[in-house]
C-alpha positions in Angstrom: -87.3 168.3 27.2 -87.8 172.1 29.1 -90.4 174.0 27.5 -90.3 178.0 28.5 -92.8 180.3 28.6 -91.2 184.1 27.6 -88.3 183.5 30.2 -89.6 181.5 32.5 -88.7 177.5 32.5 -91.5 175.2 32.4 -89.9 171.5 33.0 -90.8 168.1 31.7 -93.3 167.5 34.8 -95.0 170.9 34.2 -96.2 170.3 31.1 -97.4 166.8 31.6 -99.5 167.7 34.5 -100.7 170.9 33.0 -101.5 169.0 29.6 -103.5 166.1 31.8 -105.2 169.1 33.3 -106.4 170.8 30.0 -107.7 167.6 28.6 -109.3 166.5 31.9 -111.3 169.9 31.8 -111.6 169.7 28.3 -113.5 166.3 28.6 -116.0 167.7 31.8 -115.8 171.5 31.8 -114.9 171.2 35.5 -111.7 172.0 37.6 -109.4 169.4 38.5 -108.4 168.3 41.6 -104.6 167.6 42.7 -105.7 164.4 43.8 -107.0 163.1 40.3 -103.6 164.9 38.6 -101.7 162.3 40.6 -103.6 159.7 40.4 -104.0 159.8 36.2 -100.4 160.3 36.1 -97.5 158.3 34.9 -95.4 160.6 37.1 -96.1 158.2 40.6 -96.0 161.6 42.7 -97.9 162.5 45.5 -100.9 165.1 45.6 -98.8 167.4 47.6 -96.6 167.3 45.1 -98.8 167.8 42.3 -100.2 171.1 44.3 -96.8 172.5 44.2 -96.5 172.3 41.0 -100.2 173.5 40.4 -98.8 176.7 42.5 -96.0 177.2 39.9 -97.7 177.2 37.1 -100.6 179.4 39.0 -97.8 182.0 39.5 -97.1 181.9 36.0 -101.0 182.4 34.6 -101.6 179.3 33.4 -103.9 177.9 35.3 -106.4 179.4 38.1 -108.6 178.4 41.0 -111.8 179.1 40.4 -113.6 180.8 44.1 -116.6 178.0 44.1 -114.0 174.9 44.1 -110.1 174.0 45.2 -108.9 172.2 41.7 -107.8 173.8 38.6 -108.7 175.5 35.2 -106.7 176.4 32.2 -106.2 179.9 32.0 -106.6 181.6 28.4 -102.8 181.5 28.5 -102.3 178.1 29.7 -104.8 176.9 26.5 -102.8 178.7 23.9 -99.4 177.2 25.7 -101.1 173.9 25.4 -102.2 174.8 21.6 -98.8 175.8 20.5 -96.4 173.2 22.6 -98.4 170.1 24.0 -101.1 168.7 21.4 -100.2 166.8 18.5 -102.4 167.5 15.5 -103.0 164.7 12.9 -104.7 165.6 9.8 -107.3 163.9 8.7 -107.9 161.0 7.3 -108.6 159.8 4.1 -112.4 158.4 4.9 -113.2 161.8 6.7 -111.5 163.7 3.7 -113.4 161.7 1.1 -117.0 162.3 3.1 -116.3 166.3 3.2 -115.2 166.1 0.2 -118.5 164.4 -1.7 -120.6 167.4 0.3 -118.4 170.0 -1.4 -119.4 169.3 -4.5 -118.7 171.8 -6.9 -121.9 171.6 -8.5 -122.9 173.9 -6.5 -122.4 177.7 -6.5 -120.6 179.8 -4.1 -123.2 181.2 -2.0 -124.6 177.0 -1.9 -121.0 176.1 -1.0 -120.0 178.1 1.8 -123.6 177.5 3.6 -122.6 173.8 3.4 -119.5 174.4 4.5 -120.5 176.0 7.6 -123.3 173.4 8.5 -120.4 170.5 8.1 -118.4 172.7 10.1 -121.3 172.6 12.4 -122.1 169.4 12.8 -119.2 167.5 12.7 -118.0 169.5 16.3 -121.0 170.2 17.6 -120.0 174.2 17.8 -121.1 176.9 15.7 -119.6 177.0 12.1 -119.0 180.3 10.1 -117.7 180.9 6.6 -117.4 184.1 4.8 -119.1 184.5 1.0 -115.9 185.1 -1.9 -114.7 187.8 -2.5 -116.4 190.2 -5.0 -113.0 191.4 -6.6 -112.1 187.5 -7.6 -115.7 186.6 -9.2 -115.8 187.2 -12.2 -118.6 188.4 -14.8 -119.5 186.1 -17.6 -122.3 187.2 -18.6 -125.5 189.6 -18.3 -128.9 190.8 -18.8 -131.4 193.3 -18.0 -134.8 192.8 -18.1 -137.8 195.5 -16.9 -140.1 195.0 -14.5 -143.3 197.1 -13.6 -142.8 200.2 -10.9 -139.9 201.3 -12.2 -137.8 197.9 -11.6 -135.2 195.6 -12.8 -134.1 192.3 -12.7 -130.9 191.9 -13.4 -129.1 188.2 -14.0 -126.0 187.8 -13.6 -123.8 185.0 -14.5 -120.6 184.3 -12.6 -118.0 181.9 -12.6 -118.5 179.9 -15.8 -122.1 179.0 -14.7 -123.2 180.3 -11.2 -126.3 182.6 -11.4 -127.4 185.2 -9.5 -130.6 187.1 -9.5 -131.5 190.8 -8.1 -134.0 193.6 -8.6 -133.5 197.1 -8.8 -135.3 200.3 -8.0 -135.0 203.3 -11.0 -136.2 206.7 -11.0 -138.0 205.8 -14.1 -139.1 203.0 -16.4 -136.6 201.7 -18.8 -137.3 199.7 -22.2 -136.3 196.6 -23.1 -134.7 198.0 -25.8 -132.5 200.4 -23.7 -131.6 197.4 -21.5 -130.6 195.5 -24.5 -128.0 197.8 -25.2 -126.4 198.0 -21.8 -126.1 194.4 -21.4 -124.2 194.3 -25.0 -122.1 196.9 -24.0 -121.0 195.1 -20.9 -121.1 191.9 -22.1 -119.0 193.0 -25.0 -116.0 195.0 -22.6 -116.2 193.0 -19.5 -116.9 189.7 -20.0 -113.8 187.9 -17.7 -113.7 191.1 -15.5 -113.9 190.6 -11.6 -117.0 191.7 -10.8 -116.0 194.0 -8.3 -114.1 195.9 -11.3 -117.1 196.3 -13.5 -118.7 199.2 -11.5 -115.6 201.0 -11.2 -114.2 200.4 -14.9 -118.1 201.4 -16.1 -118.1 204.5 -14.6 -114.2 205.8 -15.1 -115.1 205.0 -18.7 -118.1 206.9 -18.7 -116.0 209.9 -17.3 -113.5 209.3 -20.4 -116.0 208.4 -23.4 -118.0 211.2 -22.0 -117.8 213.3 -25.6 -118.3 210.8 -27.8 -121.0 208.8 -25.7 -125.0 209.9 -26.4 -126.8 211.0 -22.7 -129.2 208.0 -23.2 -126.6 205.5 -22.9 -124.8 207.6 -19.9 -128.0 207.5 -18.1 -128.3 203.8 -19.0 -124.9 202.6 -17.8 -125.1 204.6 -14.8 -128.2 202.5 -14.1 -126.2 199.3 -14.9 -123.1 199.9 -12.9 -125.2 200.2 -10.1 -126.7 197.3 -11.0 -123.3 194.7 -11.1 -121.7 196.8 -8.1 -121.6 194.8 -4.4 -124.6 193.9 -3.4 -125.0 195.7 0.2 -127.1 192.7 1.4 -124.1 190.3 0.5 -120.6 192.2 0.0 -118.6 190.6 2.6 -121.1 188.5 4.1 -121.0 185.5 5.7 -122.9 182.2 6.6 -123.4 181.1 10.3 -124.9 177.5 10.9 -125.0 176.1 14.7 -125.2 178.2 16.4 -127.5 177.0 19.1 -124.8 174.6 20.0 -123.1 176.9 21.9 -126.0 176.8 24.5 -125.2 173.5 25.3 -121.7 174.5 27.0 -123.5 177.5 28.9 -125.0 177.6 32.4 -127.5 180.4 33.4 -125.4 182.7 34.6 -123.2 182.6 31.0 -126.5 183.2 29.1 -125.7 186.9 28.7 -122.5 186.6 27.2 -124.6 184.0 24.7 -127.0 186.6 23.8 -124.9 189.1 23.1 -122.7 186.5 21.1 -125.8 185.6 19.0 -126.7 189.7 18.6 -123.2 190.0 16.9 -124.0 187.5 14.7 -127.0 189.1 13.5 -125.3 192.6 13.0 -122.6 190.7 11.9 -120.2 194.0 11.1 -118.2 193.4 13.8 -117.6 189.7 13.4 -116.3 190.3 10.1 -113.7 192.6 11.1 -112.5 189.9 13.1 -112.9 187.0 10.1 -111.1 189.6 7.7 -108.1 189.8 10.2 -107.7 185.9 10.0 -107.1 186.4 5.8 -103.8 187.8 7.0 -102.9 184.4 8.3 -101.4 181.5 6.7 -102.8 178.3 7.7 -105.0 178.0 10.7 -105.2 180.6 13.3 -106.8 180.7 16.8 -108.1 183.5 18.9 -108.4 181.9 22.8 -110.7 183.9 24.9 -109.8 187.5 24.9 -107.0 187.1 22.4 -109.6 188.6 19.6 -110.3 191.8 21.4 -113.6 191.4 20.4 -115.6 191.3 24.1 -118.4 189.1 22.9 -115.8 185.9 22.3 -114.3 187.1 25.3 -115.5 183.5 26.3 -115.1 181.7 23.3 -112.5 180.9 20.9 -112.4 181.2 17.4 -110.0 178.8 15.2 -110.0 180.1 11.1 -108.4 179.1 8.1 -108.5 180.7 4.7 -109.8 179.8 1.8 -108.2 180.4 -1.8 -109.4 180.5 -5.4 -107.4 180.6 -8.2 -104.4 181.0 -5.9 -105.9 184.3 -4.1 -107.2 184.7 -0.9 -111.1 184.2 -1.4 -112.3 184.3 2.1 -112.2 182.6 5.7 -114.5 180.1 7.4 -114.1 178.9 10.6 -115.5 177.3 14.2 -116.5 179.0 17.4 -117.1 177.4 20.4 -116.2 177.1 24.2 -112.6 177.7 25.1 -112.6 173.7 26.3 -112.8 172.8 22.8 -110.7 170.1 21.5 -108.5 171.5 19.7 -106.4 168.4 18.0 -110.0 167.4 16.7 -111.0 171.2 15.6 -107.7 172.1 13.7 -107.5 169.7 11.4 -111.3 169.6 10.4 -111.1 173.6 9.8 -107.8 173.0 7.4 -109.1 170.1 5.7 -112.6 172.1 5.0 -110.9 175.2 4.0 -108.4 172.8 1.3 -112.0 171.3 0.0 -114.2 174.9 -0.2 -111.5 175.9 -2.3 -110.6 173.0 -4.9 -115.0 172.9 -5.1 -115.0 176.6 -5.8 -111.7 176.0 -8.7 -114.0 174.1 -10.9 -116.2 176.9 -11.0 
């Protein structure tokens, strides 16, 4: 069957060679040589034939000659034509499902869930594993309490999701009784018990602005301090969880340890890597960014393959693998679906 490329023809011979390519350098990170393209064949053609067709699909972009050596790499292009026309993807199977499944237990919270999601994403490929924390605006509040602290603090427990709790401590400009606190959490837990939690702030403070005649200052004062309380916390609001990722190391040489570093430095800052994780949410299914396809220069090397997660039928967030552009791929997509499938039904029993 002819394969094109835009509107150029690739033929029948094309893609086998340049599919026996990819998976050769897949397997040893090395380019390939005409010679061992004709001799792994099935296609009983000479080297010098297997160099003219190396020269077509050269003029094409698909695969390059690297200065240092006279075989063959995939270009970015030529690993997304091989993605998207020449793999076969099986899912997985039942054994592996069942095994992913008993680690995503849903016993245990959100936060618990995605950072054992990216370690299994981790350690089943061998690459770096990343998974984005739920959404505020589809957790929802069941429950709260205030209790003070000395210096002006408190710690406020919340309760999410049936039976997921979550602990923080605020800073006030003055001290606050247990009394006072008392009657903020029954106010709350009275109107917005069942209310995503990334509503409460919003709904707290436009009905302050309504009930403002009829509400005493003290209790203004109060709620302002608990809406600030259940808002996003800035040290998690659209976080996210990266395990492994001193794997990628092991696919760098020296002169690639720059491009590592600053990899790892994005990581930490992590602002810009979840731009790019919040564009995959726009994508059903799995989706890959090859090399520079991300416009995001620090996976300039790398690729990224995602999948998003859903609770309750909504979009809850995106986890996904990076690694080395060599990556194989048939074995990558169907371990980042089947993960995604599991985060999801774990976090439904919530």
């Amino acid at each position: 069957m002819s394969m094109t490329l835009r509107d150029e023809p690739l033929n029948e011979r094309a893609s086998l060679l340049l599919k026996l390519l990819i998976e050769r350098y897949i397997d040893s990170g090395q380019p390939v040589a005409s010679k061992t393209l004709a001799a792994e064949s099935d296609l009983s053609i000479s080297s010098a034939t297997v160099r003219n067709v190396m020269s077509e699909l050269e003029g094409l972009g698909l695969v390059i000659s690297p200065h240092t050596s006279a075989g063959k790499v995939p270009t970015p292009r030529g690993l997304r034509f091989f993605v998207d026309y020449l793999i076969s993807v099986q899912p997985l199977d039942e054994a592996a499902m069942e095994s992913l499944r008993e680690q995503l237990t849903p016993e245990l919270g959100s936060k618990e869930l995605a950072a054992t999601a990216s370690t299994l994403l981790s350690g089943i490929t061998r690459m770096a594993g990343v998974v984005t924390l739920p959404r505020r605006e589809i957790v929802t509040l069941r429950h709260v309490e205030f209790l003070p602290l000395a210096g002006q603090r408190i710690l406020v427990i919340l309760v999410l999701n049936d039976h997921e709790v979550e602990n923080r401590v605020i800073r006030t400009e003055r001290q606050y009784g247990e009394a006072e606190l008392n009657q903020a959490a029954n106010y709350i837990n009275q109107h917005f018990v069942g209310t995503a939690l990334g509503q409460v702030r919003e709904q707290l403070l436009s009905g302050m602005k309504r009930d403002k005649a009829r509400m005493d200052a003290l209790m203004g004062e109060m709620l302002k301090v608990a809406a600030s309380a259940i808002g996003p916390d800035g040290s998690q609001e659209g976080d996210y969880v990266v395990a492994g990722e001193g794997n990628l190391l092991n696919f760098v040489t020296g002169e690639d340890m720059d491009t590592v570093r600053k990899l790892f430095d994005a990581f930490g800052q992590k602002r810009d890597v979840l731009h790019l994780l919040d564009r995959c949410l726009d994508a059903e299914g799995v989706h890959l960014f090859i090399g520079e396809e991300s416009g995001y220069k620090p996976l300039g090397d790398y690729s990224l393959v995602t999948a998003p997660y859903e609770l309750d039928g909504r979009l809850a967030g995106v986890l996904g693998v990076i690694g080395p552009t060599r990556m194989a791929y048939h074995r990558v997509i169907p371990i980042v679906d089947a993960t995604a499938r599991l985060l999801g039904a774990a976090l439904r029993v919530h």
